[in-house]
C-alpha positions as CSV (number, residue, x, y, z in Angstrom):
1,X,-118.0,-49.1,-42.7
2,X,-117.3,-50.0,-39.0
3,X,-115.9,-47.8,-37.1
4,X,-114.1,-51.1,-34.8
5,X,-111.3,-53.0,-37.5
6,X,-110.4,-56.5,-37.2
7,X,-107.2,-57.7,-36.5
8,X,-107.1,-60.6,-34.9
9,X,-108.8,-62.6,-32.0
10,X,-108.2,-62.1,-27.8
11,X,-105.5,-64.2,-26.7
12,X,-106.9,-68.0,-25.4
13,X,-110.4,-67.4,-27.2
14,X,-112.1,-67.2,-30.6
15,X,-113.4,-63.6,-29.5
16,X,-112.4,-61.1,-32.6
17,X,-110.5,-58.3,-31.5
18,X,-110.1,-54.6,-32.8
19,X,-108.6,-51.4,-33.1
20,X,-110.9,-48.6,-33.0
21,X,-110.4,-46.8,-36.8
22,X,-111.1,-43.1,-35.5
23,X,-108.7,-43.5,-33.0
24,X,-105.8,-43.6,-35.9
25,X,-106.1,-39.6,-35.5
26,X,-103.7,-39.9,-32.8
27,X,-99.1,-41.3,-33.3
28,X,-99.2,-44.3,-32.9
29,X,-95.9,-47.0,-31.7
30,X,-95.4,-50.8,-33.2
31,X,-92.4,-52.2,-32.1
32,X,-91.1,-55.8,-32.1
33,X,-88.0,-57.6,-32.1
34,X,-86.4,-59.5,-35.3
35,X,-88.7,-62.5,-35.8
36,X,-91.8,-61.2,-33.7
37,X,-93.7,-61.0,-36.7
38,X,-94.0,-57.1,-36.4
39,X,-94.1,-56.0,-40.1
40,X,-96.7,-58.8,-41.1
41,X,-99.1,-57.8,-37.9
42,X,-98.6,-54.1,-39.0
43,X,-99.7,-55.2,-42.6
44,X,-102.8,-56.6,-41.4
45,X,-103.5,-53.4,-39.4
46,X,-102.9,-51.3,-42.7
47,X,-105.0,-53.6,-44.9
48,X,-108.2,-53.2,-42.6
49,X,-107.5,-49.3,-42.7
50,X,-107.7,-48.8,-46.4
51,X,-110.2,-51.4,-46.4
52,X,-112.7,-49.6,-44.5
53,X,-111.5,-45.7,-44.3
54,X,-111.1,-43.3,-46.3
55,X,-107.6,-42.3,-44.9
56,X,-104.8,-42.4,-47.0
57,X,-101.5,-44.4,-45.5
58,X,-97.8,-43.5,-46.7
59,X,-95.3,-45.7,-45.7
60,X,-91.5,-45.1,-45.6
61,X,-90.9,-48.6,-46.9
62,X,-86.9,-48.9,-46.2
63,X,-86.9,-53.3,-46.5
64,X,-88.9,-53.7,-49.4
65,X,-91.9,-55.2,-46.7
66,X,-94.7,-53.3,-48.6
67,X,-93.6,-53.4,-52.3
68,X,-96.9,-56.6,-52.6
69,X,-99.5,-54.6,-51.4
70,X,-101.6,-54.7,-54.9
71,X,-101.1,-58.6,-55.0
72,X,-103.7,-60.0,-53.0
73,X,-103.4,-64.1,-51.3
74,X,-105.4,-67.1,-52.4
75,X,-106.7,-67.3,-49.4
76,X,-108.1,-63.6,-49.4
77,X,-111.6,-63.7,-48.9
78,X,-113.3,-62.9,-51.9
79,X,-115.5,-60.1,-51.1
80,X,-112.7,-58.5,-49.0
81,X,-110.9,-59.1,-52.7
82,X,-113.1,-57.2,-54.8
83,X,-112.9,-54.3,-52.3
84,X,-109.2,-54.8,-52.6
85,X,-109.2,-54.3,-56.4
86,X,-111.0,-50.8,-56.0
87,X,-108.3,-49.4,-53.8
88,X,-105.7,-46.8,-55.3
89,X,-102.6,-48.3,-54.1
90,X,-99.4,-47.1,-56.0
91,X,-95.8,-48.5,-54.7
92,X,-93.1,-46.0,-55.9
93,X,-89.5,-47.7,-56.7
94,X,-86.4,-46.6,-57.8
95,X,-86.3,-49.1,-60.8
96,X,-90.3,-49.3,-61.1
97,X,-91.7,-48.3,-64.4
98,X,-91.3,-44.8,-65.6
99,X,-95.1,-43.7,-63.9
100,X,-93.9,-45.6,-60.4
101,X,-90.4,-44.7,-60.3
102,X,-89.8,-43.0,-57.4
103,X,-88.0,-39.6,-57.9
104,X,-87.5,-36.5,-55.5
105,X,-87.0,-33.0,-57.3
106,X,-84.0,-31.8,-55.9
107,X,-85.1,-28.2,-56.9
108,X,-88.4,-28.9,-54.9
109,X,-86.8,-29.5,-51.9
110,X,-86.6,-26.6,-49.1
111,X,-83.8,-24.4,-49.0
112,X,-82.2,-26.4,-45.7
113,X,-82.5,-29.7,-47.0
114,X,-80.8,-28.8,-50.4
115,X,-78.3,-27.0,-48.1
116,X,-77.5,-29.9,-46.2
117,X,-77.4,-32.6,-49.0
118,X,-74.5,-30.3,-50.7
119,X,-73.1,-29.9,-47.2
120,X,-73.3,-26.1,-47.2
121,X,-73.3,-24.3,-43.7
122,X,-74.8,-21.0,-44.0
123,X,-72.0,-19.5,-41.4
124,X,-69.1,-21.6,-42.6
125,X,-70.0,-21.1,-46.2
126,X,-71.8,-17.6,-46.7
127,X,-71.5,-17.5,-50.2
128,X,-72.6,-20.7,-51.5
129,X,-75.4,-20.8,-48.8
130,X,-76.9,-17.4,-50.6
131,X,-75.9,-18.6,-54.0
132,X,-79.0,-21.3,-53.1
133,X,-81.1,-18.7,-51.8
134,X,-81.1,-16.8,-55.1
135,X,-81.5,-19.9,-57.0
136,X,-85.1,-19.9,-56.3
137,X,-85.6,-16.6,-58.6
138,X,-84.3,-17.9,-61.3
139,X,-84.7,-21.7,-61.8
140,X,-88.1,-23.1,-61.7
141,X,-88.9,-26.7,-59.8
142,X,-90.2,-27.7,-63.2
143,X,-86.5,-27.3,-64.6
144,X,-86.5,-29.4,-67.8
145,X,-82.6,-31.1,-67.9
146,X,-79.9,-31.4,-65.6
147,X,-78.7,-28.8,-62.9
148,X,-75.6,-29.0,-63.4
149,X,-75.2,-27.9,-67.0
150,X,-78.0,-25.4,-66.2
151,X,-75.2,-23.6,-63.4
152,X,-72.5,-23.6,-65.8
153,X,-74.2,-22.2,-68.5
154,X,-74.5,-19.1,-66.1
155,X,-72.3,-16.4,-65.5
156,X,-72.2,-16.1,-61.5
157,X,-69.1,-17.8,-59.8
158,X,-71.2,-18.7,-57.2
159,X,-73.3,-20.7,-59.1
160,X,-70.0,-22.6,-61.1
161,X,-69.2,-23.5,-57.6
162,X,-72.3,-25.4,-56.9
163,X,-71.9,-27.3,-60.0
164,X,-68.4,-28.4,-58.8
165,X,-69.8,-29.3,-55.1
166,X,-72.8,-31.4,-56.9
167,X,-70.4,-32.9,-59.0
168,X,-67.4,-33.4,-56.5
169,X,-69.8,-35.0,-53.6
170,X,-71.1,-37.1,-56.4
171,X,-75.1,-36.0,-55.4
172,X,-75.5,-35.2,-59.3
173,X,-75.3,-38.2,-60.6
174,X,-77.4,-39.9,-58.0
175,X,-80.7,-42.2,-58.9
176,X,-83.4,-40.3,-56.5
177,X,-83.2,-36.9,-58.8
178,X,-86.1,-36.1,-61.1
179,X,-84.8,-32.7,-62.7
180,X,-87.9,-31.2,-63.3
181,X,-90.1,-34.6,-64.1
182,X,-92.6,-36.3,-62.0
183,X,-91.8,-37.5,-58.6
184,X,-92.8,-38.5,-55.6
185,X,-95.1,-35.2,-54.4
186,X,-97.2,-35.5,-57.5
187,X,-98.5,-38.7,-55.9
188,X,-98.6,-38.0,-52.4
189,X,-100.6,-35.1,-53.5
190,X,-103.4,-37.1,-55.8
191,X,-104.3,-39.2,-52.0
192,X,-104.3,-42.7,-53.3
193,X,-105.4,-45.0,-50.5
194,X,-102.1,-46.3,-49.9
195,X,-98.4,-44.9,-51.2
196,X,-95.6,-47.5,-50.5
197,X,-92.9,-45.2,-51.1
198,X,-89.9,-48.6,-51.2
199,X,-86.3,-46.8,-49.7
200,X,-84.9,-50.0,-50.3
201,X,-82.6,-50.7,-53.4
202,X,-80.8,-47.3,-53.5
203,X,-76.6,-47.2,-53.6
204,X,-76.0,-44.8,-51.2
205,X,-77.5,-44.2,-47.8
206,X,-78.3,-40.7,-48.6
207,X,-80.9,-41.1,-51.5
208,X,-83.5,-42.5,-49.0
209,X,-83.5,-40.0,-46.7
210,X,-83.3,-37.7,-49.1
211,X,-86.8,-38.9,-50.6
212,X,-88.1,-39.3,-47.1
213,X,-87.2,-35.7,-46.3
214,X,-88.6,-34.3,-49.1
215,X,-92.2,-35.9,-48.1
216,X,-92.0,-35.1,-44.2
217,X,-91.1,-31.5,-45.4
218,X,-93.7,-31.5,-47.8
219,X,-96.5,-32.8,-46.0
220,X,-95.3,-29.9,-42.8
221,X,-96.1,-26.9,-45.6
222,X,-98.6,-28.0,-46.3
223,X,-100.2,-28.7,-43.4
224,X,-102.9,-26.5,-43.1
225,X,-105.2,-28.3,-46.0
226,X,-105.8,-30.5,-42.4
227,X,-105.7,-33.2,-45.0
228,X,-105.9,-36.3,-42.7
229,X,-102.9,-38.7,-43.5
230,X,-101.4,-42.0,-41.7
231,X,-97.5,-41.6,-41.9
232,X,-96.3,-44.8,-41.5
233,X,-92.1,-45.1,-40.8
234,X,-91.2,-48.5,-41.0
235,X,-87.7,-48.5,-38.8
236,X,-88.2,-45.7,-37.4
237,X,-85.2,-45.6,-35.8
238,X,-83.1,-45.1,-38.9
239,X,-84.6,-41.5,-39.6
240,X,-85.4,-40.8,-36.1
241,X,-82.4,-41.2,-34.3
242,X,-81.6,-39.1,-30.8
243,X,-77.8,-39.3,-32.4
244,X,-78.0,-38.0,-35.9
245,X,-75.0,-38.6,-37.5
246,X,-75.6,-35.9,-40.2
247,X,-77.4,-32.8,-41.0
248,X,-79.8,-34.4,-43.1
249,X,-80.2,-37.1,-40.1
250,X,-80.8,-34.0,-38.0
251,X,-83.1,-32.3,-40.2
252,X,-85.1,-35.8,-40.5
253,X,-85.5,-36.2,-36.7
254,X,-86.6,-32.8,-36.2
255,X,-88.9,-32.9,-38.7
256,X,-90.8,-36.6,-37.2
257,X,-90.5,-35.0,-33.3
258,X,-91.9,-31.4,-35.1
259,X,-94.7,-33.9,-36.6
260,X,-95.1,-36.0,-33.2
261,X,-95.5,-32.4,-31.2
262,X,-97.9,-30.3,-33.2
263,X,-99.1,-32.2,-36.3
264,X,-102.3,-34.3,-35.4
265,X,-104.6,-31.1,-35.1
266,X,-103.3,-30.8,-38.8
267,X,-104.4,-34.2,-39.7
268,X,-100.8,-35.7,-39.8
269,X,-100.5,-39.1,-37.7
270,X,-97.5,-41.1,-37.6
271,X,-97.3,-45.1,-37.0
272,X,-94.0,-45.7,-35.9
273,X,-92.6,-48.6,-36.1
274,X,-89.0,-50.3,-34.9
275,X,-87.5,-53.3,-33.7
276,X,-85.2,-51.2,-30.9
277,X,-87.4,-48.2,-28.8
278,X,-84.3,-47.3,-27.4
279,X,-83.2,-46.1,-31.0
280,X,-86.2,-43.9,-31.6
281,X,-86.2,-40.0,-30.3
282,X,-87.8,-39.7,-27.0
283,X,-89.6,-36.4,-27.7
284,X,-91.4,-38.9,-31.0
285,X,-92.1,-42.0,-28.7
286,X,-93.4,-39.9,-25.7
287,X,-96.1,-38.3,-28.1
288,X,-97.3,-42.0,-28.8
289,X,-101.3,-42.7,-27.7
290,X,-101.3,-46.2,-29.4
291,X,-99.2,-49.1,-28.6
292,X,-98.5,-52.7,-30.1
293,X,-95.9,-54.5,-28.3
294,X,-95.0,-57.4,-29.7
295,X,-92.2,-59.9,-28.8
296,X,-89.7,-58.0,-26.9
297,X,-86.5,-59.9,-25.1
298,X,-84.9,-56.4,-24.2
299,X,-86.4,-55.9,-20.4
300,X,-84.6,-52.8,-20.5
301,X,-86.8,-51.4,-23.3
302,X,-89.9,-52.8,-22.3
303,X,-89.3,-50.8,-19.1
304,X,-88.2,-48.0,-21.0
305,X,-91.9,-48.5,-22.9
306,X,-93.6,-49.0,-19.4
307,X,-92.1,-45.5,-18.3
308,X,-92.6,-43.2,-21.7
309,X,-96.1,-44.9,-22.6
310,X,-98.1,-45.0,-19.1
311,X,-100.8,-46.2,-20.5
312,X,-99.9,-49.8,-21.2
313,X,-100.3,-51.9,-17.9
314,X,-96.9,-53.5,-16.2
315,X,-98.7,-56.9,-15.9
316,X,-99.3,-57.2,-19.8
317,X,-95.6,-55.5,-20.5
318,X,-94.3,-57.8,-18.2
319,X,-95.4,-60.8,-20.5
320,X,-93.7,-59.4,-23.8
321,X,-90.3,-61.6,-23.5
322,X,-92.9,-64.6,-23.9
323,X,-94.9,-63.9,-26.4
324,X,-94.8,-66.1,-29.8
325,X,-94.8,-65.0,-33.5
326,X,-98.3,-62.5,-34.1
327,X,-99.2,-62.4,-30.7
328,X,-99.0,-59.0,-29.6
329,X,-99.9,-56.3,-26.8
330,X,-102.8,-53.8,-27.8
331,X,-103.2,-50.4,-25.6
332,X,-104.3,-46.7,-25.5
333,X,-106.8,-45.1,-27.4
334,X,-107.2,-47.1,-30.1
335,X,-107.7,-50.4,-28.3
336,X,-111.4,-51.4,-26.7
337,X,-109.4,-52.2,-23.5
338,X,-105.5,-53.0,-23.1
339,X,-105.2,-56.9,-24.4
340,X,-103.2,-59.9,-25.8
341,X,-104.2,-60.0,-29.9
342,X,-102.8,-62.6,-31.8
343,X,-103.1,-61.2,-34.9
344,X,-105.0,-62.6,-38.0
345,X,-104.0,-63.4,-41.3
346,X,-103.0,-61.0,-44.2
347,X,-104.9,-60.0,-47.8
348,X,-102.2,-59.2,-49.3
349,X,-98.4,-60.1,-50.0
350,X,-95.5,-59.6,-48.0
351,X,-92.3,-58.4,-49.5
352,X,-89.0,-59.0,-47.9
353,X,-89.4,-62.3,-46.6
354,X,-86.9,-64.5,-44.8
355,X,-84.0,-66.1,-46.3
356,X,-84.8,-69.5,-46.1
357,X,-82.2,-73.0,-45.9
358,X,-82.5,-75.5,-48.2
359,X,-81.8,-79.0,-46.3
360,X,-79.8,-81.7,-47.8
């Protein structure tokens, strides 16, 4: 396959343009304000890269924008179609049937992350913090049934106490838990061409992260397979944050900047995308070598693009508060030469679509 993917044509002209496929080895940023057209154009950038690579995408689907991705247009062309039909591409849900649900082993889960779901502090709360370390020699992560009943059936106060945290903070009864069945790693780890992993849906704000935490943290142990991988973090700025509100907020951002610092010599790339730079953690967006800018009113973050991102010329960041829907500013490695795309036309369906108004 070619190494240059389609994704549009120059600005003005009929010429095709492209991004340069072997230049996904290094983070890449996509932002876009609301309406810009940002999550189709980063569809059609996705498509062309399971198309013609062999990479494997993730995507940290938190609207629902990539839950279509197995049904292909009418207007697809056909031979781009039957390529389309070979591809592996598994969307995991949290009401999906049973083989695509997606799940999240809470027992799988590193010590920290467990810690901070239940809200444990290993100084505040000694006890209970080494109560989870010395869960690991005794419960398996292919635990068959709940945990709760598991910790009462036990005869270690320590371990009664977890039960009433998991019940008291509600995080027992929550949807994202597998408890010993198949979830979300299992997949990730059988490198299907694309995994739309859909955080939309779920009733509280911590399953999500949860799930996305358990994937980051994943792929970081076991990152010296140097399995190459596209992690693609659709609002990035929700598990991201310079702010985090929480310490599973804080473990998330660390994680991403950890990723952004030291993880493309491991094979781990991230496409990060947002409608508000401003939002995303500095020490992430400063490790960016790709750019697509799309439609961006805020001059005060296309400045703050122009200053983290030297790369991408004033005179073309300049014209971002003009550009229409799918037009959009390509630079750094993995464009030819820094230029105006207005992006072409999809394969494959879009979730999340507008809300449209019916007229009398």
């Amino acid at each position: 396959m070619s190494n240059a993917l389609t994704i549009g044509t120059r600005f003005g002209s009929s010429t095709p343009a492209h991004v340069l496929a072997k230049k996904m080895n290094r983070h890449t940023f996509w932002c876009g304000q609301s309406g810009s057209g940002k999550t189709y154009a980063l569809g059609v950038l996705l498509e062309q890269l399971i198309l013609d690579t062999r990479l494997p995408v993730v995507i940290l689907d938190p609207n629902s924008d990539f839950v279509r991705m197995r049904e292909l247009r009418d207007t697809a062309p056909p031979e781009s179609a039957a390529l389309w039909r070979d591809r592996d591409i598994r969307v995991l849900r949290l009401d999906g049937p049973e083989e695509d649900r997606l799940r999240v082993r809470f027992l799988g889960m590193t010590v920290q992350a467990r810690a901070a779901v239940l809200k444990i502090d290993p100084i505040i709360d000694p006890e209970d913090y080494n109560a989870m370390l010395r869960l690991e020699s005794f419960v398996h992560t292919d635990l068959r049934g709940h945990l709760v009943q598991w910790l009462r059936e036990q005869n270690d106060p320590a371990w009664h106490r977890l039960a009433l945290r998991l019940e008291n903070l509600g995080i027992a009864d929550l949807d994202v838990w597998a408890w010993g069945g198949r979830d979300l790693i299992d997949d990730i780890d059988e490198r299907a061409d694309a995994t739309v992993i859909d955080l939309g849906g779920f009733s509280t704000p911590l399953e999500p992260k949860a799930a996305a935490l358990a994937l980051l943290d994943h792929l970081w142990d076991n990152r010296n397979e140097r399995v190459g991988r596209l992690i693609v973090i659709d609002e990035a700025h929700n598990l991201c944050s310079p702010d985090p509100a929480s310490e599973v907020d804080r473990l998330l951002t660390e994680r991403i900047v950890q990723i952004a610092a030291e993880g493309r010599k491991y094979g781990l790339w991230l496409l990060l995308s947002t409608q508000r730079p401003s939002k995303v953690h500095p020490n992430a967006l400063s490790q960016c070598d790709n750019l697509a800018l799309m439609k961006m009113s805020s001059l005060s973050d296309v400045a703050e693009l122009g200053r983290q991102l030297g790369y991408a010329p004033d005179e073309l960041l300049a014209q971002a508060p003009s550009f229409r829907q799918g037009q959009a500013l390509f630079a750094g490695g993995f464009a030819e030469q820094a230029q105006i795309v207005q992006v072409g036309a999809r394969l494959t369906q879009e979730g999340g679509n507008d809300v449209a108004i019916v007229v009398r």
